[in-house]
C-alpha positions in Angstrom: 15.9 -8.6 11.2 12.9 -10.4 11.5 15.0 -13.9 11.1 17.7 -12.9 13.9 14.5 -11.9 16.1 12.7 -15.7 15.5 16.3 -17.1 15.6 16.7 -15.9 18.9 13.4 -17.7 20.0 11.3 -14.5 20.2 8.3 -14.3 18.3 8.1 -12.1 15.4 4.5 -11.0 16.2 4.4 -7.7 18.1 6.6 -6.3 14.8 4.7 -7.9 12.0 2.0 -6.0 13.7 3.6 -2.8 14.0 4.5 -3.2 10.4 1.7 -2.0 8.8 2.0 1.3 11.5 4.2 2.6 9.9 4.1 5.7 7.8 5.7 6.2 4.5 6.6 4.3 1.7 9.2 2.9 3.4 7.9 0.2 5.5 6.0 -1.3 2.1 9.0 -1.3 0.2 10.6 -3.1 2.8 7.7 -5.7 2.6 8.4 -5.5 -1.4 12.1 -6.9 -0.6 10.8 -9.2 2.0 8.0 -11.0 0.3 10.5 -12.9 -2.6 12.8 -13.0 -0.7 10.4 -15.4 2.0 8.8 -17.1 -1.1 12.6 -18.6 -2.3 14.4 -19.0 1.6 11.6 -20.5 3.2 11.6 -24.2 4.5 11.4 -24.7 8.0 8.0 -25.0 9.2 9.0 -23.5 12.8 7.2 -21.2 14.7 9.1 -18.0 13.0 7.4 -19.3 10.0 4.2 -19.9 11.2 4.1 -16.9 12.4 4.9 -15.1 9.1 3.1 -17.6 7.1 0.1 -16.6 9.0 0.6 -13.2 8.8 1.5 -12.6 5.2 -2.0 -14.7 4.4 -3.4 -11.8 6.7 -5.1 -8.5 5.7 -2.1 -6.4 6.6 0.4 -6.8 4.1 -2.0 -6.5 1.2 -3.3 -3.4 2.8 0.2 -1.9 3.4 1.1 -2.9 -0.6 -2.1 -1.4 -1.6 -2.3 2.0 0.1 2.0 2.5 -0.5 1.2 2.0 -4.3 -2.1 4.3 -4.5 0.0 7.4 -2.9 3.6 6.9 -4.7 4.4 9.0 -7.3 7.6 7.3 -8.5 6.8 5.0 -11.8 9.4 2.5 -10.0 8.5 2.7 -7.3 4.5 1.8 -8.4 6.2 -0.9 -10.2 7.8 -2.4 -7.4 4.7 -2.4 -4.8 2.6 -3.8 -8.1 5.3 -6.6 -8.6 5.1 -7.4 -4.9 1.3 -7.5 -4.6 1.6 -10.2 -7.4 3.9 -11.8 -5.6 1.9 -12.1 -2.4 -1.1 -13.2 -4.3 0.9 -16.2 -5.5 2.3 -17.0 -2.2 -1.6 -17.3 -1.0 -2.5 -19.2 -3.6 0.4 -21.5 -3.2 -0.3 -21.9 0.2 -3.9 -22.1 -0.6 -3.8 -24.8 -2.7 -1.0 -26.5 -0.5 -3.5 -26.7 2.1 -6.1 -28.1 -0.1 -3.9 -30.8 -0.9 -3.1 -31.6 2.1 -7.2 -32.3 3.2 -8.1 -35.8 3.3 
C-alpha cells in the first residue's frame, strides 16, 4: 500500500506516522512483513524512500516492535516481532555505516 501511495507521488508520511497509532498486534506484524521485505526491494533513492529510510532509522518502528513483542502471548508470534527487531537493527547499521562511508 505504502508503494502504490509514493507511486502515485503522495508522500508516505502522514501514514508512517499513524503507524505506530495503531492498536493491536496487528500494525507491528505488519511492520514485521514490511521491514525484509524493504531491506531486499529497495533501490531507488526517491523520495518514497527517503521518506521510509528516514522513518524506519526513527524511534517509531522500534518502539512499535518493542511494545507488540512485550504484550504477545503467541511464542510465534514473539518470534516474529524478535526476528524483525533484528532485522531493523541491521538495516540501521547498514545504513549507518553506508553513511559513514560515504563521509569524506
Amino acid at each position: 500500500m505504502l508503494e502504490t501511495i509514493g507511486g502515485s507521488g503522495h508522500r508516505v508520511v502522514p501514514y508512517l506516522d499513524a503507524w505506530p497509532s495503531q492498536p493491536g498486534a496487528a500494525p507491528a506484524r505488519h511492520l514485521a512483513a514490511f521491514i525484509p521485505d524493504w531491506m531486499v526491494s529497495t533501490e531507488a533513492r526517491d523520495q518514497f524512500w527517503v521518506d521510509v529510510d528516514r522513518w524506519l532509522r526513527g524511534p517509531h518502528p522500534c518502539t512499535l516492535l518493542t511494545a507488540a513483542c512485550m504484550d504477545a502471548s503467541d511464542p510465534s508470534v514473539i518470534e516474529e516481532l524478535g526476528n524483525a527487531e533484528d532485522s531493523l537493527a541491521a538495516y540501521r547499521s547498514w545504513r549507518e555505516s553506508e553513511q559513514t562511508e560515504s563521509l569524506p
